[in-house]
N, C-alpha and C positions, 0 to 999 in steps of 0.2 A: 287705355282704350276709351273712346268715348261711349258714350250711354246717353243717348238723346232721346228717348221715349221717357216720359217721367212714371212713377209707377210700375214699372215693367221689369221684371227679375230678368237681371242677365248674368248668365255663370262666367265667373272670369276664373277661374281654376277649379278642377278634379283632384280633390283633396281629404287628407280625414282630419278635416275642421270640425271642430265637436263646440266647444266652449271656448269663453273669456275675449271674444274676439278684441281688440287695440290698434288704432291706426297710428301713426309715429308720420306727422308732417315732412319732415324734414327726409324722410326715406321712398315717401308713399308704400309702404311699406304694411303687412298686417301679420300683429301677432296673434297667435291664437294657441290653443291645446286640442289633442286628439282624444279622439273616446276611449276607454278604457278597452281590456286589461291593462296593458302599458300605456301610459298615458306622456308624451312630451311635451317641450313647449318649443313650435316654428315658428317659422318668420314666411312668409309670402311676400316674393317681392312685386308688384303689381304692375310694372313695368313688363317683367318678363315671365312670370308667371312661373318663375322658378320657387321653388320651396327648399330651406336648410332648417335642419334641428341645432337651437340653441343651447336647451336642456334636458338632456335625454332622463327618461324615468324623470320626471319633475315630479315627486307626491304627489298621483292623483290631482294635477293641478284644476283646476276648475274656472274662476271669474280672475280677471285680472284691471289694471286701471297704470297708468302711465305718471311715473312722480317728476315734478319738475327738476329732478335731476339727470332727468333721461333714463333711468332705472324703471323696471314691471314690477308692481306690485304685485305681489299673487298670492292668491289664496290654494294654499297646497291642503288636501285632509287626510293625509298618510305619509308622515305623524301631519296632524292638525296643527296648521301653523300659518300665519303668512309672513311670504319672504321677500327681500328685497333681490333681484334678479338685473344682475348688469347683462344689456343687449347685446353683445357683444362677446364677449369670454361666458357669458355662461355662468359668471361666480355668484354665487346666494347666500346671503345672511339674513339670518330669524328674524325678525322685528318683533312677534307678541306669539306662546304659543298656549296661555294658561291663565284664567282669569278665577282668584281667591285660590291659587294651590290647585286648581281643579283644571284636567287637559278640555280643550276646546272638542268640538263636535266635529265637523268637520266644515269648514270656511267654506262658502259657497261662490258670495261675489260682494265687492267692496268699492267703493268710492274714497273721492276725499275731498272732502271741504273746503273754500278758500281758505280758511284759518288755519289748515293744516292736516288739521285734525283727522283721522283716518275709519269709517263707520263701514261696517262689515256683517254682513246673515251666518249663522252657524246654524246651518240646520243638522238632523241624529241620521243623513241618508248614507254615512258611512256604515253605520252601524245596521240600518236597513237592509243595505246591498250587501254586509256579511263581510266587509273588511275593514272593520273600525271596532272597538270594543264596547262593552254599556256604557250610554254615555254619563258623564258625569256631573253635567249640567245640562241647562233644559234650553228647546229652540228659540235663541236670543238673534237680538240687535245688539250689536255692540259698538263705543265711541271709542277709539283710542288716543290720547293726546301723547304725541311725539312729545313736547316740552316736559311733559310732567313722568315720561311713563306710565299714565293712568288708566287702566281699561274701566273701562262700565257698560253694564248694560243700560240700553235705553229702553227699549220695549222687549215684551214678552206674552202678547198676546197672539203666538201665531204657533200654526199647527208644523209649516214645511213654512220657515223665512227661507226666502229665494232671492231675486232680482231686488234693485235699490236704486233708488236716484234722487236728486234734490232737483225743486223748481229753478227757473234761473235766478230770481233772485234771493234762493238758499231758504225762502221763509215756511218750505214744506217738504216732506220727507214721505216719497213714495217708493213702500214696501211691496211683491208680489209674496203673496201666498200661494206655494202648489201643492198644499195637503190639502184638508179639509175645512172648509170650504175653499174653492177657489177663486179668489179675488185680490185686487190690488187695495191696500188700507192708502190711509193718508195721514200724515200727522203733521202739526201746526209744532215747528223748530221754534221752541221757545228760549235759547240760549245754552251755552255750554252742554251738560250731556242732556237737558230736559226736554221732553216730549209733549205734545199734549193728547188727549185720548185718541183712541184711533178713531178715525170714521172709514166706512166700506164705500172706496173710489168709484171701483169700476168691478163688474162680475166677468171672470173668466172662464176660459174653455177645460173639458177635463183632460187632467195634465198637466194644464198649465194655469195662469201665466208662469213667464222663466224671467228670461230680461227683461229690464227693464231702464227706458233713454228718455229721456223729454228732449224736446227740440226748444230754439230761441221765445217760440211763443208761447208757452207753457204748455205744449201739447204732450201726450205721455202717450209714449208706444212701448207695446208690448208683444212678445212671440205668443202666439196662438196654435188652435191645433192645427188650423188650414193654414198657416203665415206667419201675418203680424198685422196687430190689431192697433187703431191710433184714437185716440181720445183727448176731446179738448180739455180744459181747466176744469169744466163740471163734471167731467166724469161721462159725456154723452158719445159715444162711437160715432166719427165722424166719417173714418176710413177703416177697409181693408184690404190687406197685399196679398194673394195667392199665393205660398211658397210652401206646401206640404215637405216635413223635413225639416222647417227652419227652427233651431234650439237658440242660439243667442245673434244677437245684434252692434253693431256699433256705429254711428256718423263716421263724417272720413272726407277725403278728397283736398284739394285745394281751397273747394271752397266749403265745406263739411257739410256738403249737402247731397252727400251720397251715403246712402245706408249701405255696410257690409254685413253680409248677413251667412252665418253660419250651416252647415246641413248636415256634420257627419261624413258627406264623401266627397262636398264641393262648398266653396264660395262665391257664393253671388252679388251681386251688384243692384241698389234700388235707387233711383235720382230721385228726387224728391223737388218739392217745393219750397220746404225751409232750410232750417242748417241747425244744427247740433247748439244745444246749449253749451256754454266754456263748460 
């Protein structure tokens, strides 16, 4: 469908799109999961506006990110895990579910690094929402190295870690908080798992921020209570999108400069002016 108003929410499917939203180029195609109690993981195909279940009952799956093997990373938190998830068949293998012997929180949403390397929010909202057990570590950041098997945490100064994203060019690492206080931190990627202190990016709305994307020019957009909130490199609100409803986000399109945007009973559509960081 085209989308010629830039800014302008257009719903291109009535759906129960909840989280982890994912565009898959080559399909135009978006994955995403539904909101609980049963939670799956679909596919939308954006052409026809048809929707199939991939992985039916997927753990409580939640954020999700696309590995360059064509496989969905996912962050499942019942059992707390993320998994690797073929598009296709549906089939999943564990990649990390336990850091020091101790079971994970419940994985919320995860990127990954040009190096490879795999960094993931575990916040306790499994255990909050009454189907997860005490947790037995506390709400981290964590680096995973595929090469090594190594989990670590990076940071641990956060109430509810949420949303994640790294600048373009990987030199900063923007975390959303939606406990207490609500804000998006920033931290200076000082190499392999090290961090540098946090500093407070940008202040959110209550509830949120959730996601969180930066576009090519280092801008960082965020879901808010009324939408989605955009902010340049200093942390100054430059824009806002009207979309009451909206829970997670992603770039997308041919030329990824269409935001897809999540709402629980539909997918929308945002054209924008720039295009999605790699």
């Amino acid at each position: 469908m085209s989308i010629a108003t830039k800014y302008e929410p257009v719903r291109v499917a009535e759906t129960n799109a909840h989280e982890g939203p994912v565009y898959v180029p080559g399909e135009h195609a978006l994955y995403f999961t539904t909101p609980r109690p049963r939670v799956d993981l679909k596919r939308l195909d954006l052409e026809t506006g048809e929707t199939s279940v991939v992985r039916p009952d997927a753990g409580v799956a939640n954020g999700m990110t696309l590995m360059p093997d064509g496989r969905l990373l996912v962050c499942e938190q019942d059992p707390a895990r993320l998994m690797l998830v073929d598009r296709h068949s549906g089939r999943a293998n564990v990649l990390v579910d336990s850091w020091g012997g101790r079971r994970l929180n419940s994985p919320n949403d995860v990127v990954r690094k040009s190096d490879g390397t795999i960094w993931f929010t575990d916040p306790s909202y499994g255990h909050l929402q009454g189907f997860r057990p005490e947790p037995e570590g506390g709400d981290h950041v964590y680096r995973y190295d595929p090469d090594y098997g190594r989990l670590d945490v990076v940071a641990d100064s956060f109430d509810k870690p949420n949303g994640l994203a790294f600048s373009p060019d990987e030199s900063v690492l923007y975390v959303s908080d939606n406990g207490a206080p609500h804000h998006i931190l920033a931290f200076d990627v000082l190499g392999g798992p090290r961090l540098g202190s946090p500093r407070v990016f940008a202040v959110g709305t209550p509830d949120h921020p959730d996601g969180l994307k930066v576009d090519s020019s280092g801008r960082v957009y965020a879901s808010a209570l009324a939408g989605l909130q955009i902010f340049d490199p200093s942390g100054a609100l430059v824009r806002e999108i009207e979309l009451p409803g909206a829970v997670n986000f992603t770039f997308g399109g041919p030329d990824r400069d269409v935001l897809y945007v999540t709402a629980d009973d539909a997918v929308w559509a945002v054209k924008t002016d720039s295009r999605g960081a790699p």
